[in-house]
ZAKOLDO-216273 format. One record per residue (C-alpha): z, y, x; residue number from 1. Coordinates in steps of 0.02 Angstrom, whole numbers. Layout:
SITE:Z:Y:X:NUM
...
//
This chain:
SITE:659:-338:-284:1
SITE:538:-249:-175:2
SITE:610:-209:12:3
SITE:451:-114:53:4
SITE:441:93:52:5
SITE:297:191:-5:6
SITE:286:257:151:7
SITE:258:87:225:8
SITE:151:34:101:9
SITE:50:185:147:10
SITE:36:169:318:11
SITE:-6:-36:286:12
SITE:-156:51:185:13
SITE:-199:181:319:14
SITE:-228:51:428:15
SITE:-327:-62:315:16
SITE:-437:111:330:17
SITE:-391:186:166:18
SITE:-419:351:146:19
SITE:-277:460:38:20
SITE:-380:560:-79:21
SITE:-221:631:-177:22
SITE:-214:818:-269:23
SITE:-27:819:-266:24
SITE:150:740:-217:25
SITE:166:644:-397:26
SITE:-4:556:-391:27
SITE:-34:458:-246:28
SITE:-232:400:-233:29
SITE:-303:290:-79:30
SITE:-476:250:-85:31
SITE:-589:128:41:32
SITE:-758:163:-34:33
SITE:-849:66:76:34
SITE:-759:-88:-24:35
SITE:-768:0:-173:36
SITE:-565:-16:-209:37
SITE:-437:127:-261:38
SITE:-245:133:-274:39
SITE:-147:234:-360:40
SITE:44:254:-383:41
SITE:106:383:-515:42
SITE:267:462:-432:43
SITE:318:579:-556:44
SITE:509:515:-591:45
SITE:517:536:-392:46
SITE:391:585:-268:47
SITE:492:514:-114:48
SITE:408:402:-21:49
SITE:552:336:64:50
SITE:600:249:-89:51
SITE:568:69:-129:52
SITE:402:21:-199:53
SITE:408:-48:-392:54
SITE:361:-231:-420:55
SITE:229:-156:-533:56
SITE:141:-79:-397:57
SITE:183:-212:-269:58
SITE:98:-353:-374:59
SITE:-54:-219:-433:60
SITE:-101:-182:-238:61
SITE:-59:-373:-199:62
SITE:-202:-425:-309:63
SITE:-336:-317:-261:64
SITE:-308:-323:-84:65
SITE:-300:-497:-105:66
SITE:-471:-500:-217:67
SITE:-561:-398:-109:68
SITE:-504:-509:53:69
SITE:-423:-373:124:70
SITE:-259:-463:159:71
SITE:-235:-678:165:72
SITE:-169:-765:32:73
SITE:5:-752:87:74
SITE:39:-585:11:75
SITE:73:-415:42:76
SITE:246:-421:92:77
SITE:196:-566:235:78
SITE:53:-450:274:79
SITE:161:-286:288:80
SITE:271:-374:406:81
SITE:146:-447:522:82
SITE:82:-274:534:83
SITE:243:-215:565:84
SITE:277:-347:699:85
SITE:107:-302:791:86
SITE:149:-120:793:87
SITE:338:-161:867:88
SITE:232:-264:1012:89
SITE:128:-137:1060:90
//
């Protein structure tokens, strides 16, 4: 199970220089064109972000982030937390 929170999936992607292109609260859309990648995370059963993120959605941005050598082969999670470890250091 997923220990990881939209919201910190979010700001992980903010600082991989996404840009949030969403219309609304229930369709979450980040886009880094100069990569040419898009995520998107339907939140219509619950458009808190504080909630954890589904496996689903874990494993989808895992792969492309992944494929597109935005994060190492270790993962998101390992790649959320060393983010999260910088950020507590500085």
């Amino acid at each position: 199970m997923s220990t990881i929170t939209y919201e910190r999936l979010f700001v992980f992607l903010d600082s991989l220089n996404f840009t949030e292109v969403s219309v609304n609260e229930f369709e979450r859309v980040f886009s880094r064109d100069n990569v040419g990648v898009i995520v998107a995370f339907s939140m219509l059963d619950d458009p808190s972000p504080s909630r954890l993120v589904r496996e689903a959605d874990l494993l989808s941005v895992e792969y492309r982030l992944i494929h597109h050598g935005l994060i190492g082969e270790d993962g998101l999670k390992e790649a959320i937390r060393m983010h999260n470890a910088q950020d507590q250091s500085n």
